[in-house]
C-alpha positions in Angstrom: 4.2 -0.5 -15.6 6.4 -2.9 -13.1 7.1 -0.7 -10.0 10.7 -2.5 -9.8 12.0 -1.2 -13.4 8.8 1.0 -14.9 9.0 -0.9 -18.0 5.6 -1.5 -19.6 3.7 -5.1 -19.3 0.6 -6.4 -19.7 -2.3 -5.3 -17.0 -2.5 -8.0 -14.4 1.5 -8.6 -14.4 2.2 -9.2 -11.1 4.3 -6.2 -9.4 2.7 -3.8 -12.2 1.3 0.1 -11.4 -0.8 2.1 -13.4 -2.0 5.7 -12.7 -6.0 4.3 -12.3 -5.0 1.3 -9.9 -2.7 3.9 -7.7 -5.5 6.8 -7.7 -8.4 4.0 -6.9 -5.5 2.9 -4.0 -5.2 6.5 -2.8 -8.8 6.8 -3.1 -9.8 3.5 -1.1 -7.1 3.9 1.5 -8.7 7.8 2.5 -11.9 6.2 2.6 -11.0 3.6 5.0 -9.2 6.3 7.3 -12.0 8.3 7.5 -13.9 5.5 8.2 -11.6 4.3 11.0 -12.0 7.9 12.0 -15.7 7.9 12.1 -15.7 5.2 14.3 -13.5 6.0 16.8 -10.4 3.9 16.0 -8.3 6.5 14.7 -8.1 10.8 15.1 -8.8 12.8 12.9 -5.1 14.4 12.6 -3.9 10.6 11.5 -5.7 11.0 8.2 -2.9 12.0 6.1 -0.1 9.8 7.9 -2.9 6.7 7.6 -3.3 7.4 3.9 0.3 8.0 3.3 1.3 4.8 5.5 -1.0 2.3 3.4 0.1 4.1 -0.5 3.8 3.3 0.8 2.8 -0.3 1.7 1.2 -0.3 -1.5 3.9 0.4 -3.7 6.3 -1.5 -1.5 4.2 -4.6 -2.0 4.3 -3.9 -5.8 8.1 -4.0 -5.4 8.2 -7.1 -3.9 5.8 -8.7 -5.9 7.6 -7.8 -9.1 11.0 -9.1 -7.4 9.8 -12.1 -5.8 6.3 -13.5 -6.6 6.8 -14.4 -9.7 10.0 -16.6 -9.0 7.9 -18.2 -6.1 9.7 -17.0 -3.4 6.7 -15.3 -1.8 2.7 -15.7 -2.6 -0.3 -13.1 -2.3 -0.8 -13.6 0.8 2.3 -13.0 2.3 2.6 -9.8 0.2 -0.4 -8.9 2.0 0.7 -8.8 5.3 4.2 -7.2 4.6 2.0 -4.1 3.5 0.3 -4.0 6.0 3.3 -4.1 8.4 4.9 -1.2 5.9 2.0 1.0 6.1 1.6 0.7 10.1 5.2 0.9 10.7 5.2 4.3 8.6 1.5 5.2 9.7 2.4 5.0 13.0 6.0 7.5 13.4 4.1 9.8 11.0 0.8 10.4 13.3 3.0 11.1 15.9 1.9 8.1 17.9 5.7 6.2 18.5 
């Protein structure tokens, strides 16, 4: 489905969710936060805010993607890094670290 308007496409459609690419998401960003936890870099009560952070940045990335990718105005890579800066700058307030 494209995360702008939910209307169904074709898998690979730039901008487009399903229910097995957000759980593996979910799934992949807890497994990286415990890992970060593991080894040192974050604590253990930042799980849920580091997991909740990254699916935000996720989705938001699908947005944009379905908004602006396909009409050039952004690429992949770029995408990239505005999740990243989504899910720190929510990651962040929500552990309780700003």
């Amino acid at each position: 489905y494209l995360a702008r308007s939910f209307a169904r496409v074709p898998p690979g459609t730039p901008g487009a969710v399903s229910l097995e690419g957000t759980v593996a998401g979910f799934a992949g960003a807890a497994v990286l936060a415990m890992a970060g936890i593991s080894l040192g870099l974050a604590r253990p009560s930042a799980l849920v805010a580091i997991v909740a952070g990254a699916t935000l940045g996720a989705f938001v990335e699908s947005v944009l993607s379905a908004t602006f990718e396909h009409r050039g105005f952004v690429n992949n890579d770029v995408l990239n890094f505005v999740n990243t800066v989504i899910a720190v700058a929510a990651a962040v307030p929500l552990a309780g670290l700003a």
